[in-house]
N, C-alpha and C positions, 0 to 999 in steps of 0.2 A: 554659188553652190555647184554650176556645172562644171564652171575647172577644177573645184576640188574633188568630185565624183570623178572625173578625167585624172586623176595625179595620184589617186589614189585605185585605181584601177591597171595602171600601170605599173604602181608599186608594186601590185599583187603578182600583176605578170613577170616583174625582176625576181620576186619571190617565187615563182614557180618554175622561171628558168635557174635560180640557184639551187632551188630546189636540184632538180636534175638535174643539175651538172654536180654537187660535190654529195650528194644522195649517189649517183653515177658511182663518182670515183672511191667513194665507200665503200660502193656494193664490186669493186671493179679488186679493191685489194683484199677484200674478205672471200671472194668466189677465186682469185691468183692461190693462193694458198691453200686448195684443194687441189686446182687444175692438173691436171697432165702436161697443162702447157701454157703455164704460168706469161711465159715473152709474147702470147697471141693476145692475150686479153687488156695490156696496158697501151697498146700502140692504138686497137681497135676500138678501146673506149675513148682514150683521148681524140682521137680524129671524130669520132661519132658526136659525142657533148660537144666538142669545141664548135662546130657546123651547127649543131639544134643551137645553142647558146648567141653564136653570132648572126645567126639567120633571125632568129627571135631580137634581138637587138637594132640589130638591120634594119627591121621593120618598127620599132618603135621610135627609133635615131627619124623615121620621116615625116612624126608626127611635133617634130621642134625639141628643142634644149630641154626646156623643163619636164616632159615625156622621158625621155632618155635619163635625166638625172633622176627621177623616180623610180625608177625601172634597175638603176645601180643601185642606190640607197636597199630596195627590197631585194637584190641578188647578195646584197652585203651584209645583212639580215638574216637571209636564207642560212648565209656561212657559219652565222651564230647557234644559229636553231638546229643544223644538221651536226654540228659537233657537240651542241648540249644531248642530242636525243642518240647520238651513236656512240658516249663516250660508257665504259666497261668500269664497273666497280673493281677494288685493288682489295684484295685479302689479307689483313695483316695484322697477326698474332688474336683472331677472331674477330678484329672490326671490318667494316666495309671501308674505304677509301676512295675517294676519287682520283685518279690516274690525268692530273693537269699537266704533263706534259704534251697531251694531245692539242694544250689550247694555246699553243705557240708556235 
């Protein structure tokens, strides 16, 4: 029971670094498209997530293999849940739509 509270605690942590990172780059190209200075915000997000994401991995990658493959599996997860909860309904001839071009 304790490696499985171990593999599943780390999954959470893959989940909350995916979280942040494609939550990030979400929040990275809907704030671009107001900006004044749209070229400052894609170079500075990605360098920022890429560093939180690898530093958080880094440190899970020390606690063995199966740690680290929990930790993918929940940031792979994450990538799910962040494009199901960010994706924009399509209007068309009065219905609602869902716009799945986003999930490719």
């Amino acid at each position: 029971m304790n490696e499985f509270m171990a593999v599943a605690a780390f999954c959470v942590a893959g989940i909350v670094l995916g979280t942040f990172f494609f939550g990030g780059l979400w929040l990275t190209v809907e704030k671009s498209t107001t900006s004044t200075r749209p070229w400052l915000w894609f170079p500075l997000s990605m360098v920022l997530r890429t560093v939180v994401v690898l530093g958080g991995l880094y440190l899970i990658a020390g606690e063995g293999w199966m740690s680290l493959l929990s930790s993918l599996a929940g940031f792979t997860a994450s990538r799910i849940m962040v494009i199901h909860c960010t994706r924009r309904p399509l209007k068309t001839n009065g219905r609602e739509e869902v716009d799945c071009a986003s999930e490719r």
